[in-house]
N, C-alpha and C positions, 0 to 999 in steps of 0.2 A: 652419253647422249640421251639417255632415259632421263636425267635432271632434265632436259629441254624439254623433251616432247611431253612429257607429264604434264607440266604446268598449259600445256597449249592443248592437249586431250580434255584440260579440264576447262579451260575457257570454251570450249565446245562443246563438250557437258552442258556447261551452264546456261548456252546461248546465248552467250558474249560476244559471238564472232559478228563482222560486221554487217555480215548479209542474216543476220538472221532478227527477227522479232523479239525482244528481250521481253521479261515477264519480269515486272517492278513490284518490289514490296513498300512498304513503308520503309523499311530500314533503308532499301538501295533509291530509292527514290528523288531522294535530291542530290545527291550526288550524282544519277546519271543523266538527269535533265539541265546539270548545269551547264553541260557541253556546248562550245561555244558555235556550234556549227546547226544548232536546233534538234529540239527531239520531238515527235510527235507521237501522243500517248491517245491509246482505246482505253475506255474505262465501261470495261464489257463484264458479264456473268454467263454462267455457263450454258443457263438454262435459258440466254435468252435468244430467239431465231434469228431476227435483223443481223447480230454476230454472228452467228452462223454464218449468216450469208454473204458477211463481208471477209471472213476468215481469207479464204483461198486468194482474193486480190489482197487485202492487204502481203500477204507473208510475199506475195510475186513481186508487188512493189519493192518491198524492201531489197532483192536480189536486182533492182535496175537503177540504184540510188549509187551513187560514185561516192568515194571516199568525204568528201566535202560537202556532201546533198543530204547531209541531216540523217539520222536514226531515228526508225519506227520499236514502238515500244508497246506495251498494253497492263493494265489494272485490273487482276480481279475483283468486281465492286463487292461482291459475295462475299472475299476474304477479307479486303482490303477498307472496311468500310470507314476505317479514321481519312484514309487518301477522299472516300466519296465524300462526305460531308467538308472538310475543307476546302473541294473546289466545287462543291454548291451541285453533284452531281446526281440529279434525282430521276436516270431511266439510262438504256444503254440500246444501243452504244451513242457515246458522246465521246468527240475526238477533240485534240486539245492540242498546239503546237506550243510548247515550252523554249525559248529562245531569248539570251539577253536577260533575263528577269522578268521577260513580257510574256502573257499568255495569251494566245488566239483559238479564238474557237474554228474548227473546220466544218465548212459550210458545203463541198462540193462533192462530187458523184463518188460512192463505194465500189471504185474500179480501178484497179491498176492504172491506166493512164490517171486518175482522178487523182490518186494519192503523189504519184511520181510529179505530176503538173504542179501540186500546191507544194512540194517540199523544196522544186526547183526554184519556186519562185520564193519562197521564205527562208528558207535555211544557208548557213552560209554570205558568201558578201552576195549582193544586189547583182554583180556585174559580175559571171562567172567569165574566169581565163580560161581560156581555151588554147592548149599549148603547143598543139601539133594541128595534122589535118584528122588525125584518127579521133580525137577529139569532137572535131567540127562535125566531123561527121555522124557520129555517134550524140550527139546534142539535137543534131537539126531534125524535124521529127517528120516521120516517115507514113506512121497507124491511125487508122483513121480512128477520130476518138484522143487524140495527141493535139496538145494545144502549140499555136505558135510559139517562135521565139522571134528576139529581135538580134542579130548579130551585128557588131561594128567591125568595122576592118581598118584597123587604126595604130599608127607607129605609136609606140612608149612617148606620153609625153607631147605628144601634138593634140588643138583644139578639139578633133575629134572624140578624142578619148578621155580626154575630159570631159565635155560636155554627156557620154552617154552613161560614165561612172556616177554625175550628179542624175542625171534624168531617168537612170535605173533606181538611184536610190529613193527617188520618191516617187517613181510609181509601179516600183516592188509589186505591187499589192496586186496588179492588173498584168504584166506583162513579165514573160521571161526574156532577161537578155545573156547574153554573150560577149566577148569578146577575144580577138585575133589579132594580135600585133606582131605576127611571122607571116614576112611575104609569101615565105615559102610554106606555111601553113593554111596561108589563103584560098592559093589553087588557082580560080578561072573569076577569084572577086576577087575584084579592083579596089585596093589601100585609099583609105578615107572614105570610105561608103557605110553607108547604114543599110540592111538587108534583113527584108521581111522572108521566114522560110514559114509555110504551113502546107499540110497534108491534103489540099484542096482546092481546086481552082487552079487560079496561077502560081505553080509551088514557090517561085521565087521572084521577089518584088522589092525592086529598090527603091529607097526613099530619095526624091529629088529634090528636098526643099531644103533651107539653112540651117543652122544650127539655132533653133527657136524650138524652145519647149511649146508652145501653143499647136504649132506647123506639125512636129514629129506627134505628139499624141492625137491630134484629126487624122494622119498618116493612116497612126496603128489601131485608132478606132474603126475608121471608114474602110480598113483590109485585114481585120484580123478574123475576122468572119466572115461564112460565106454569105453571099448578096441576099440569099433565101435561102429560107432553113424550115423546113416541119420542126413544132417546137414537143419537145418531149423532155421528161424529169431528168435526163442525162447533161441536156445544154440549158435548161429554164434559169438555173441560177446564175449564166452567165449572161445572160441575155438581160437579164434583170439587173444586173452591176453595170451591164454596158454604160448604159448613163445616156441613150439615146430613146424618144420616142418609140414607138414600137405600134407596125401596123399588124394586123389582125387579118388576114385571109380565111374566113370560113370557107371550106369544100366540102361537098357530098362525097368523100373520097371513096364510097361503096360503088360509085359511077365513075369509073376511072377515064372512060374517054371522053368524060362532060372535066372530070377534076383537071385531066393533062390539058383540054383546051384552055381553060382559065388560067392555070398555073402558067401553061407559056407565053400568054397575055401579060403576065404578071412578072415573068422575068425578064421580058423584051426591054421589061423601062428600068429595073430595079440596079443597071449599074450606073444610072445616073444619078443614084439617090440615096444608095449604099449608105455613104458616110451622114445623110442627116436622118435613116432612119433605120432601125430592126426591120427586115421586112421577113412576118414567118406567116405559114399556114398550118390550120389544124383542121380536123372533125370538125363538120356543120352539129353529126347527129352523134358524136361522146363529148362536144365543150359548148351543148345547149345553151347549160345556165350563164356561161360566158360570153358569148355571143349575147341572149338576153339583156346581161348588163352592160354592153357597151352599148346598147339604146336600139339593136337592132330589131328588125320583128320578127326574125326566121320564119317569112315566108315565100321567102326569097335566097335564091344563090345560084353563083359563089354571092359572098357578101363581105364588104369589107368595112373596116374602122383606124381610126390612129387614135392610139393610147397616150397623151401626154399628161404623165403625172395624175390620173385620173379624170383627163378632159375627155372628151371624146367626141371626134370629125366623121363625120358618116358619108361614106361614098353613098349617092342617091341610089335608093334601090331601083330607081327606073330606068336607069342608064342603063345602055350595055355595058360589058364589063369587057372591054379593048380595050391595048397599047395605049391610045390614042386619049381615052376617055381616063384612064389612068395616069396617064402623064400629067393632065390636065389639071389632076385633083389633086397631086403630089405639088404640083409645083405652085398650087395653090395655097397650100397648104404652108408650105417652104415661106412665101412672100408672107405671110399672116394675113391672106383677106377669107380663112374660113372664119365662120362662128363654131365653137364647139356647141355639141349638144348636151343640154343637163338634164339628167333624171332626177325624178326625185319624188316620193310619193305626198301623198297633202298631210297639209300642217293636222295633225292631231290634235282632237279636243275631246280630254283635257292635256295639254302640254307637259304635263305629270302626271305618271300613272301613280296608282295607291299605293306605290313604296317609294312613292316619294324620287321617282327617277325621271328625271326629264328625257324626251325623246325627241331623238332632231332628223330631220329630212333633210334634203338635198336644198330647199328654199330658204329654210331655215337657219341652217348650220351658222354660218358667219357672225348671226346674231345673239346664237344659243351658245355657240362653242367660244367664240373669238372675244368673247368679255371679258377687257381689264381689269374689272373689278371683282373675277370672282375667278380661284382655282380650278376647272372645270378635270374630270375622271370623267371618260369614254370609251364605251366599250363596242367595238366594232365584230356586230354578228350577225350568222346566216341563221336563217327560223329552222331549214333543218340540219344547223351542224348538230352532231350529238355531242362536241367538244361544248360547244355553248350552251345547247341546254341543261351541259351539267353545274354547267358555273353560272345561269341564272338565279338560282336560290341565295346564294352569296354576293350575287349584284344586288338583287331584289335588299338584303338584311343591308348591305352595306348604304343604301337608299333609305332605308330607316334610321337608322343609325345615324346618320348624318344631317337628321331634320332639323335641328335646332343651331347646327352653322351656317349661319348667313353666308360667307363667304367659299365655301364649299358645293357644288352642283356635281353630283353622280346622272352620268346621262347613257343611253345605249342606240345605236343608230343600224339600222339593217342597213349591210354593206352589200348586201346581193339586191338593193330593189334602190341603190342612189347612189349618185356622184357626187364628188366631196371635191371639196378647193385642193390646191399644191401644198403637200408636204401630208397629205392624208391618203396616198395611196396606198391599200390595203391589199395585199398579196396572199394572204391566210387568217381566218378567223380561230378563234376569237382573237382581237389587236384590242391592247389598251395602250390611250395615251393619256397624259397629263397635259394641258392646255394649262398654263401658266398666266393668275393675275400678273398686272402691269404691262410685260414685253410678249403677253404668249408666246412663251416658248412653248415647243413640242415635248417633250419627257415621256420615251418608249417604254412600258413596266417591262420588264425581264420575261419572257413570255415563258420559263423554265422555274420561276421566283414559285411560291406558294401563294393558291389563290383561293385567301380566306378573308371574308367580310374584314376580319382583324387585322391581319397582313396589311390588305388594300388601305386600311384608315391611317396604319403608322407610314405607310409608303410615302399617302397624298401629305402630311403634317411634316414629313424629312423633307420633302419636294415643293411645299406650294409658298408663295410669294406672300401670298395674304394672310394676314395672322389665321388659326386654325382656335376659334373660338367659340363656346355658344353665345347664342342673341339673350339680350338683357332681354327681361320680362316688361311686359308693357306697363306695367304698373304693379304696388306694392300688393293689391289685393286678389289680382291674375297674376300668379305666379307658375300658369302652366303656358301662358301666352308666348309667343316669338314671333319677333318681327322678321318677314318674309317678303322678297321681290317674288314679283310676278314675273314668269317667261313671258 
């Protein structure tokens, strides 16, 4: 009996057991991430705090992950630095889900619910079975801070379950499902239903509409969230995936029975409108600068806006702020008869400062950035981030550098003082994109990439559409000459 237990004392030693956080070397390293059920890797050092601070939730996580819900792992980047450098990892912690041969980086909250929610929805098939009721029960989520799932209640082999095994497989990415094909594992749900469970609101909501992929994702858009939410770094990144507009509630929440009058003003209407919009409130007086850039003047409130895609619809500040006058402006809003409002500070002259960087405003932009005919590199920044003041002197060289390609424009646009067209919404500075001669395409730089004047030049030359050349000299006797468009 000592042959058995030995070997099983020692996989416990090693922290091999399946509840526990494995600690990867290079040697065990691809062997344990081949597992086809997913592993998700920290690629942390000893000495750094953020790790620290995520230590106690992840190891918790990993003891509420079911045999099939993937394994949590970690990289010392300290020891391990051949594993940092081949997945490009330059600060810690960075988390990484290993699955299939595909890598995903992990984007969401450093909390047990955070880690358990994203390993549910990646790891393993798309459609998890659910085999009994102890199952079901133990799935459907209870904690506040626990994200929805979607569960089907569906015989082996009928439409139903068909259709929720494809429509889980491609939208994996956003929603956890389930699945129940024992009556008696069902319980008090009814065979052939789809069924929304979350820890909020109305805990349990059926879906009443056909089996149309369009129909079920508006469903679990329009109810996977609550109708209004205070937005905080816990749900921001969810809120931002959503894929919906997003209205803007500034409160004085220091005056709580001015902020609860508003607020219930504001939820009176908000279940009318759930599904076509985020509706959150924040701090009037800690998301000033926010407020500012949605066009408002703070001097006034509550005060609202709606965010699409960097548009932005201004409830009048002269209105009162009723049900009534809310409704009004939502469902205005809904039909398309607002104008959005644009900022944008005035056209600069000269159009290019002395390194040779053009500079674009809100009025501007379409003309400066959206050129066919020329690769355009933009860097989107706030005057007091201290992230972009560092990487100014490397824009600035990279602006020089690039004087003598015609078809090359380095530009920089303050993102805290203008609004930009669709597909330029900017959520954190510094953002560089690539604006692409011929089709302008967008092209995100790798915001993790290395960011050296040199870097940036081979990036745009891998990436840009138009040849990456210098300008002929005007003639044989000017041979320092180059021919230049004017912004």
């Amino acid at each position: 009996w000592m042959a058995v237990l030995w070997p099983l004392g020692l996989v416990w030693l090693l922290g091999l057991c399946s509840c526990e956080v494995v600690v990867l070397t290079d040697e065990t390293f691809d062997d344990y991430v081949a597992r086809p059920e997913g592993v998700l890797v920290e690629f942390f050092t000893p000495q750094c705090r953020a790790c620290k601070m995520l230590e106690s939730a992840y190891k918790d996580a990993s003891l509420h992950l079911g045999p099939n819900e993937g394994k949590l792992a970690k990289v010392d980047g300290s020891r391990e630095k051949a594993l940092g450098e081949r997945f490009q990892v330059k600060e810690a912690p960075i988390l990484k889900l290993f699955r299939n041969g595909s890598i995903l980086d992990y984007e969401g909250d450093h909390t047990t619910a955070g880690f358990v929610a994203f390993m549910r929805k990646h790891s393993g098939p798309a459609v998890k079975e659910l085999a009994d009721a102890s199952h079901l029960e133990e799935f459907i989520p209870t904690a506040e801070g626990e994200e929805p799932v979607v569960v089907a209640f569906a015989e082996s082999g009928s439409a139903v379950e068909v259709f929720i095994n494809t429509f889980g497989q491609k939208f994996r990415d956003q929603f956890i499902f389930g699945l129940v094909t024992s009556s008696a594992a069902a319980g008090a749900n009814q065979m052939g239903t789809i069924v929304l469970f979350k820890p909020f609101e109305e805990l349990r909501t059926v879906y009443e509409g056909g089996l149309e992929e369009s129909a079920l994702k508006a469903f679990l858009v329009g109810n996977s969230m609550p109708a209004v939410a205070e937005i905080t770094s816990k749900n921001y990144q969810a809120y931002m995936k959503r894929g919906l507009p997003i209205c803007w509630l500034f409160l004085d929440l220091d005056n709580m029975e001015s902020a609860a009058r508003a607020l219930g003003q504001f939820k009176e209407v908000a279940e009318e409108f759930k599904d076509k919009l985020s509706l959150l409130y924040l701090s009037i007086t800690k998301y000033r600068q926010v407020l500012i850039k949605m066009g408002l003047s703070g001097h006034k409130y509550p005060a609202m806006s709606i965010d699409d895609n960097g548009l932005h619809y201004l409830f009048a500040e002269d209105l009162d702020f009723t049900a009534a006058n809310i409704r009004a402006f939502f469902a205005s809003y809904v039909a398309g008869e607002l104008k959005p409002t644009a900022k944008s500070q005035d056209i600069p002259h000269p159009k290019v400062d002395e390194h040779n960087v053009a500079i674009a405003v809100g009025v501007n932009f379409d003309s400066l950035v959206m050129d066919k005919e020329k690769d355009v590199l933009i860097m989107f920044y706030a005057p007091d981030s201290g992230h972009c003041k560092a990487l100014m002197p490397e824009w600035n060289k990279l602006g020089s550098m690039t004087k003598e390609y015609k078809s090359v424009v380095i530009a920089k646009a303050d993102a805290s003082a203008n609004d930009f067209p669709a597909g330029f919404q900017i959520t954190e500075v510094p953002t560089i994109k690539l604006v692409t001669a011929e089709d302008n395409s967008i092209i995100t730089y790798d915001p993790k990439g290395s960011r050296t004047a040199l870097e940036f030049f081979a990036w745009i030359k891998n990436n840009a559409k138009a040849p990456v050349v210098k300008c002929a000299p005007l003639d044989d006797t000017d041979k320092d000459g180059v021919i230049r468009d004017e912004f």
